[in-house]
C-alpha positions in Angstrom: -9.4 -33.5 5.6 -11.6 -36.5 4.7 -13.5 -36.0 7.0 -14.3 -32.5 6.3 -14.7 -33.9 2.8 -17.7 -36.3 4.0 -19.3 -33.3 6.5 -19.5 -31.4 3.4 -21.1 -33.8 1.0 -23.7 -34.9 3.2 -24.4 -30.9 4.2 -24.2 -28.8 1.2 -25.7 -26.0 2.3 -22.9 -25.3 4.9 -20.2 -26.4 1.9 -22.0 -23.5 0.2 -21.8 -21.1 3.1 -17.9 -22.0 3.9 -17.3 -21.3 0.2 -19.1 -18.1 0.5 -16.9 -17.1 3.6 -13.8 -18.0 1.8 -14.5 -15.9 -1.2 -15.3 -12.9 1.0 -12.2 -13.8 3.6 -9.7 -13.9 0.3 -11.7 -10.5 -1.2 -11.2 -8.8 2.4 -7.0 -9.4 1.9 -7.1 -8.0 -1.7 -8.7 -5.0 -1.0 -6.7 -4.3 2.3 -3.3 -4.9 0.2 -5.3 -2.8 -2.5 -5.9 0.0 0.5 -2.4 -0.1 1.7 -0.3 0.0 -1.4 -2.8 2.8 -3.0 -1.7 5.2 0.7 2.1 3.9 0.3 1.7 5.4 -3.1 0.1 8.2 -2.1 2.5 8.7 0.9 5.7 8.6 -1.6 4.3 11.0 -3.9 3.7 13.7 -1.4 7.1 13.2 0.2 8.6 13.2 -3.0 6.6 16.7 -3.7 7.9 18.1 -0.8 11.1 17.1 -1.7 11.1 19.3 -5.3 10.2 22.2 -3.1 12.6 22.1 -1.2 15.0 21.4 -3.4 13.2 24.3 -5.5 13.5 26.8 -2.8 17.3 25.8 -2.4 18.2 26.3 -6.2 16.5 30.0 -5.6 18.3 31.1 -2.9 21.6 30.5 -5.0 22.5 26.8 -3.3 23.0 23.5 -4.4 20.9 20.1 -3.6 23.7 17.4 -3.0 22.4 14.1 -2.1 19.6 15.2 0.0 21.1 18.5 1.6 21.1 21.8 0.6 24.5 23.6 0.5 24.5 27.4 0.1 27.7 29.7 -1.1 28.9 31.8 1.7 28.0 35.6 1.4 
């Protein structure tokens, strides 16, 4: 690491640049975590919309939702 340490004073232009890639390197992993929990997000909401209609549609055909199933009355 010393070493590095000496490269970099007597070369601050690629210090600079290094830096520079750094920055953009940790900006690149925030905005792909950014990316993937705004889909998860968006992935949970529509499963959880299709959910309500089903459970909807179950409640209007005279059944009941029980943990994740729909149980009917028999006619």
């Amino acid at each position: 690491m010393e070493a590095l340490h000496n490269y970099w004073r007597k070369h601050p232009v690629v210090h600079s640049a290094t830096m520079v890639v750094g920055i953009l390197a940790g900006l690149l992993v925030l905005y792909s975590m950014w990316t993937y929990t705004r889909d998860l997000v968006a992935e949970r909401a529509t499963v959880r919309s299709e959910e309500r209609a089903a459970i909807q549609a179950c409640v209007n055909d005279g059944g009941q939702w029980v943990k994740g199933e729909c149980f009917t009355p028999n006619k």
